[in-house]
N, C-alpha and C positions, 0 to 999 in steps of 0.2 A: 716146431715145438708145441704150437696150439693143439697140433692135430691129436697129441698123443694124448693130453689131457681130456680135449672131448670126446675122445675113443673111450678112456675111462668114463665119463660122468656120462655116453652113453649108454655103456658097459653096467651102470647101477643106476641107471636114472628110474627103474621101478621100484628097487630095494630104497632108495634115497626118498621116493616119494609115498610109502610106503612110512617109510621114519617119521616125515613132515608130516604125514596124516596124523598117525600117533600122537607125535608132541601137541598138535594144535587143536586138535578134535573139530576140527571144520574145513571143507577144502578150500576154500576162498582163503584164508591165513596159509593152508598149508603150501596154497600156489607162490605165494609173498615169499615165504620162508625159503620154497627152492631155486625164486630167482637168487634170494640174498647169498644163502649158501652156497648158489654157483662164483658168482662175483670173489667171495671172501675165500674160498679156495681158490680160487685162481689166483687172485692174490698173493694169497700166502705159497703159494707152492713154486708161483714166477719167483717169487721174493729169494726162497728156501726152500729147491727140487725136493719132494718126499716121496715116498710112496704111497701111489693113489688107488689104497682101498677103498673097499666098502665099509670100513671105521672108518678112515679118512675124511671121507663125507659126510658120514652120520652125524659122527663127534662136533663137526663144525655147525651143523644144522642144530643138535643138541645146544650146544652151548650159545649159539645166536637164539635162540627160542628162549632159553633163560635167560640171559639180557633182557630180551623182549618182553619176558613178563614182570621181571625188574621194572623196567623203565613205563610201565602200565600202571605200578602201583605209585609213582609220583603225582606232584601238583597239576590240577589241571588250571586250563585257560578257562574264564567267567563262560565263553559262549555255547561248551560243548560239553557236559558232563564226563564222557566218556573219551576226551580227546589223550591221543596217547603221545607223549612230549620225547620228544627226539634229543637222545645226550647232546653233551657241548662238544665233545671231542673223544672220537673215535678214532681206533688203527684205520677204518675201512673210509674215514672222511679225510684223515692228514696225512695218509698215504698218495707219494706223488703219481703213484698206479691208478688207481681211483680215478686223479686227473684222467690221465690217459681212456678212461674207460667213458668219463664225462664225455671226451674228444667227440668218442666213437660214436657216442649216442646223439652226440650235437650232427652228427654229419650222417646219418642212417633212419631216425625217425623224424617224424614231425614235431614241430615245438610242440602243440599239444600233449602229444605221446612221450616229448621229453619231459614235462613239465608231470605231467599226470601219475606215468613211471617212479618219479622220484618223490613225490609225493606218496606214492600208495607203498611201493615194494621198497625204498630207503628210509622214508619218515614214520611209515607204519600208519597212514591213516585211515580210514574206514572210507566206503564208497558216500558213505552220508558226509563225512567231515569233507572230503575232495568234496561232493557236488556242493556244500553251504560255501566253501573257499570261493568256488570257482564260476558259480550259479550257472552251473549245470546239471541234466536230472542225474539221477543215479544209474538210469537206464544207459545214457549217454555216456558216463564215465566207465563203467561197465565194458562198452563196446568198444571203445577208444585203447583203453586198458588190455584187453584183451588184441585187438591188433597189435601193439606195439611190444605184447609179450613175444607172442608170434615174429614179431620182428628179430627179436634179442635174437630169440630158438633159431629164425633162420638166417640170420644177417649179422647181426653182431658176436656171436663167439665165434664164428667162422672166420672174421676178418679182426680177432684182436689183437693183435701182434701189427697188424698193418699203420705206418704213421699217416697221419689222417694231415690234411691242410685244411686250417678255417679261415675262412675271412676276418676282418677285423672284429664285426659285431659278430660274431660267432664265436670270438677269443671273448669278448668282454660278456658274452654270455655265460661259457662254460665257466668266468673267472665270479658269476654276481650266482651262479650254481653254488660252487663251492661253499662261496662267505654265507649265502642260507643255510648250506648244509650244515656250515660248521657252526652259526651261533642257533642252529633248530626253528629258523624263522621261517615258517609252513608260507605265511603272508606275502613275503619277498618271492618265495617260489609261486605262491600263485599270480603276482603282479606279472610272472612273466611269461604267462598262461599263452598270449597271441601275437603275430608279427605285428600286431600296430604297437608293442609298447617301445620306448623308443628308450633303447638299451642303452648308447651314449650316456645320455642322460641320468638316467637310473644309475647307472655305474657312477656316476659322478657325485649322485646324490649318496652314495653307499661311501664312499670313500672322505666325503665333506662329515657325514655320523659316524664314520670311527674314528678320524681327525678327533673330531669333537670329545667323542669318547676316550679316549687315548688322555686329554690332556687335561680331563676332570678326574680320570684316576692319580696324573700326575698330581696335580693340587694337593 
């Protein structure tokens, strides 16, 4: 079933990139924009088969790009003037697909390249904000970035449908993925930047603050 749909988004991936250029007036955003827009149709299309034109894709790249400049014109954090704040809750973060897509990428790229990835093309950060997060150069993040795109293009839409098996600390990875994605905490994703940070743990620390959280809203 994957095959047919990367037939299509091979089928328009110049017209699609083409669009992305358009909307963003820079190729660096517009590279961001056509990982997101592949993800969020695929998505939605596994979810609800449709017809996969060349609006099909646009539309979706359109309307992800106006989000995205929404969510640009919100509060920033003290450290980063220009830091762009990732919503609370999105279809594309509490779709149980999404998971699945988390799986794929826990089990295909490097934790760097997973960490880096979802920082730049889901949180929307600049190469400057990744390298202050992560203290890495920009050169670095750059090159990393670019590998693990490469990875997606050649390894990850090819095998998405495939069910992936993790190890434990790999389940509690993909599981401390999401809870940043979903409360927008850039921070938690870069904590888990390297294999020394000791996931167990971290997990447990995540779970002990919304414990906590949970039952100050109850009060």
């Amino acid at each position: 079933m994957n095959q047919k749909f990367n037939q299509a988004w091979e089928d328009y991936a110049s017209s699609i990139w083409k669009a992305c250029l358009h909307f963003t007036s820079n190729p660096h955003d517009a590279e961001d924009l056509m990982q997101t827009t592949w993800i969020k149709a695929y998505i939605s299309w596994r979810k609800k088969p449709k017809s996969l034109s060349r609006a099909y894709f646009t539309t979706i790249a359109k309307n992800t790009w106006i989000d995205e400049t929404r969510k640009r014109k919100l509060p920033t954090i003290p450290y980063e003037d220009n830091y762009q704040q990732f919503g609370d809750s999105t279809e594309l973060e509490t779709s149980l697909n999404f998971t699945h897509v988390l799986n794929i990428l826990a089990t295909r790229l490097t934790i760097n390249q997973q960490v880096l990835f979802l920082l730049s093309d889901v949180c929307r950060c600049s190469l400057k904000e990744i390298a202050f997060l992560t203290n890495m150069s920009v050169g670095a993040v750059k090159a990393a970035l670019f590998r693990a795109r490469q990875k997606i293009i050649n390894e990850v839409r090819d095998n998405i449908e495939e069910v992936h098996s993790l190890d434990e600390e790999e389940v509690l990875r993909v599981q401390l993925y999401s809870q940043a994605l979903e409360k927008g905490d850039i921070q938690l994703l870069a904590s888990l930047l390297t294999d020394n940070a000791c996931i167990p743990a971290l997990y447990v620390q995540q779970q002990q603050a919304n414990s906590t959280l949970d039952c100050q809203m109850a009060a």
